[in-house]
C-alpha positions, 0 to 999 in steps of 0.5 A, a space after each residue: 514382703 511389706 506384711 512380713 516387714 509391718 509384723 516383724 516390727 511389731 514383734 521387734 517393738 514387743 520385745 524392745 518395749 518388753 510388753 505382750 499384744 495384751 499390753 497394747 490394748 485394754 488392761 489385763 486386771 482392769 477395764 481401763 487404763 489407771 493414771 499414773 501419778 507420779 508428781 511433775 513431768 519434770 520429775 518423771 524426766 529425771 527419774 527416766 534420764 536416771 534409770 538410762 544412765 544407770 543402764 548405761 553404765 551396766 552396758 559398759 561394764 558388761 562390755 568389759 566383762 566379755 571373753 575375748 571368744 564372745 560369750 559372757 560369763 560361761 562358755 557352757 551356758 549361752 542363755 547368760 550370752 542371750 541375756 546380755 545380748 538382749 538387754 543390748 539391742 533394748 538398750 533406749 537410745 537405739 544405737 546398738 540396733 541401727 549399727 551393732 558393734 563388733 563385740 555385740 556381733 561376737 556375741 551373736 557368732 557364738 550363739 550361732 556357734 551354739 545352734 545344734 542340729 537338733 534346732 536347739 541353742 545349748 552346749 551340753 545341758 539345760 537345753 530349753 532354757 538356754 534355747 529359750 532365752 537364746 531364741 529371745 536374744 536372736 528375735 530381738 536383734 530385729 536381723 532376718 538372716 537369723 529366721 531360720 534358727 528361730 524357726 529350727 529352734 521354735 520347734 525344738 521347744 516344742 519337742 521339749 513338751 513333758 509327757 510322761 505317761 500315755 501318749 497324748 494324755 496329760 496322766 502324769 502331774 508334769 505332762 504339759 509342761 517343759 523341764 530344762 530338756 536335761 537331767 530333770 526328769 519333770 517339768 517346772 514354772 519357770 522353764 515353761 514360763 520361758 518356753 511360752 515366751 519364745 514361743 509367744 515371741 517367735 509367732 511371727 515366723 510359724 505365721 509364714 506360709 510360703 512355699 519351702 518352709 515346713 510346717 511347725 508344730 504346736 504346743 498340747 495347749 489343753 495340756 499346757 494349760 493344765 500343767 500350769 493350774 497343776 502348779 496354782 495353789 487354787 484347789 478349785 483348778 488344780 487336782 492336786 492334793 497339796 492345793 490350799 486355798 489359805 489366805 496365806 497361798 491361794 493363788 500363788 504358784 509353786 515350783 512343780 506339782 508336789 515341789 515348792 522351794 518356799 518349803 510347806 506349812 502345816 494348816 490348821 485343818 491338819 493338812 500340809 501345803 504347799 507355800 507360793 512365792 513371788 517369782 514363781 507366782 510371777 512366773 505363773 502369770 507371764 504363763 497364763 498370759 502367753 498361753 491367752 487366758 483371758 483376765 477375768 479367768 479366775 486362775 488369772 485373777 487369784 494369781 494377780 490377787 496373791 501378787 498384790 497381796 504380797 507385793 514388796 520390794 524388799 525381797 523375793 516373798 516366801 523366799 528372802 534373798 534368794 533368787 531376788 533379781 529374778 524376781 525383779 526381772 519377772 515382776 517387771 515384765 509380769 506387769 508390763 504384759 499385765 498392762 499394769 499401770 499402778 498397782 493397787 494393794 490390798 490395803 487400799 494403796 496404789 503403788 507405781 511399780 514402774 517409778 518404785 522398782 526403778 528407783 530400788 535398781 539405782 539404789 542398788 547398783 555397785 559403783 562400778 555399774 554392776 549389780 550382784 546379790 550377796 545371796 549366791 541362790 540360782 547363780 545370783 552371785 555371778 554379776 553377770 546374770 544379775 546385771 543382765 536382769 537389772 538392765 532388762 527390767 530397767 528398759 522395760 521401766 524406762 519405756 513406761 516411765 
């Protein structure tokens, strides 16, 4: 029992600090840890005091965004649930974790309410990504009588791998990958970027081998893997024709193989290409890191290279407006996994991620504690969502700052 109580700890630390067992040790993109320099502690005190307070105040206002039967949001979706559940239990003074509130265990009966008999936690559609982010949710409640539908649903997930063509051969662009286990007849970045990471979270329970437990399935790595360099513009990896090795997109990540919703461009050479863009290019490193690929790996490094290349907080790059939060929420816990301590941009400047994404999210915030973007793409109008993705990256900032 101590082993299991020291490694649910230390899952239960990962997910509230928001960083992976990479982030614990030496830096993925460097040999050693960069310094942080960001002025006078005396600053870095008040800039964390701030980023808490704005949390605060979303917390609030989420807590009277709730339906009176425990879900936020949608009914039909519990991953918006899961989301805010989430950014609940990590909030920084530790209050929600040491006695949850009543109407945070609402909000955990009606993921419980959501469970299927398949393992799965969906009502109708979206199936992995409302387990997904749901199964994140139950992990980061640190409560054990939830490990049976982390393990039910772990193996679920695992059931949504792709494989289109022939039985165990990765012979279609999409094989290894997971799609929304619904509707969408191919796979994508983002739904396997949260496969991956309730797989990577949930490892603590497939390690436990006492008797009664049956044993879990695991993932086609080598097709998982392929399925992600499938989706790199980085022809070297990647055998599909629309792969550029551009200035402009080398490294990058699309959508799906044959899909990006940065749209193409036409190269001088005369072919077409595919364009990468920030979230997903994100999206695509949390991947390569769930999936253990060492930093040297040269898919690893051009993705972390095209990302230094167009890093802005401006907007979502190749994108504008749409999808925005998303980005900063996977950008967030993209560099944190990185071990990133400062970003270091092609042009010789060194960015602190943490101080300069944190200060934009203040600057951001509604009055009355919410977030929302004006740009209504992937659901970002509903302030729910949005609010949920701006005090997930918060408390990943502020347990770096």
């Amino acid at each position: 029992m101590e082993r299991k109580s020291k490694r649910r700890a230390l899952i239960f630390f990962l997910v509230i600090s928001g960083l992976s067992c990479v982030g614990l040790g030496p830096m993925i993109f460097g040999a050693e840890p960069v310094a942080v320099t960001t002025g006078n502690s005396r600053s870095d005190l008040s800039l964390k005091n701030e980023v808490k307070h704005a949390i605060e105040r979303g917390l609030l206002w989420l807590k009277g965004a709730q339906h009176p039967m425990g879900y936020w949001s949608q009914p039909d979706h519990p991953a918006l649930t899961g989301l805010v559940l989430t950014g609940f239990v990590r909030e920084p003074s530790g209050s929600t974790r040491a006695a949850s509130p009543d109407f945070v265990k609402k909000g955990y009966s009606y993921l419980v309410q959501c469970v299927q008999p398949d393992g799965g936690i969906y009502v109708k559609d979206l199936a992995n990504y409302n387990t997904a982010v749901s199964l994140m949710a139950l992990i980061a409640s640190f409560d054990p009588a939830y490990e049976p539908l982390i393990r039910n649903a772990r193996n679920f997930l695992v059931g949504l791998q792709s494989d289109f063509g022939e039985k165990g051969k990765v012979d279609s662009p999409y094989d290894g990958g997971v799609g929304y286990g619904s509707r969408h007849q191919h796979s994508d970045m983002s739904n396997t970027m949260f496969a991956l990471e309730a797989l990577y979270y949930s490892q603590f329970v497939a390690d436990d081998k006492e008797d009664g437990i049956a044993p879990f399935q695991e993932l086609n790595w080598p097709g998982v893997i392929k399925f992600i360099q499938r989706c790199q513009n980085l022809p070297s990896h990647n055998d599909q024709a629309w792969a550029s090795d551009d200035p402009e997109n080398r490294g990058g990540f699309v959508y799906f193989p044959g899909n990006s919703k940065a749209g193409e461009v036409k190269l001088p050479s005369g072919k077409t290409a595919l364009r990468s863009y920030g979230s997903i290019s994100y999206a695509g490193l949390l991947s390569y890191i769930y999936a253990d690929l060492d930093r040297d790996d040269p898919r690893v490094k051009a993705v972390f290279d095209w990302l230094r290349r167009n890093f802005t907080l401006e907007e979502n790059p190749g994108m504008g407006p749409q999808g925005l939060y998303y980005y900063y929420h996977v950008m967030a816990k993209g560099l944190a996994a990185g071990g990133v301590h400062t970003l270091a941009l092609v042009d010789g400047k060194e960015v602190d991620w943490r101080r300069e994404l944190a200060l934009k999210l203040l600057n951001l915030q509604k009055g009355e504690g919410f977030w929302v973007n004006e740009n209504g793409r992937w659901w970002e109008k509903d302030p729910v969502l949005v609010t949920a993705y701006a005090i997930l990256s918060l408390e990943i900032m502020h347990s770096g700052l």
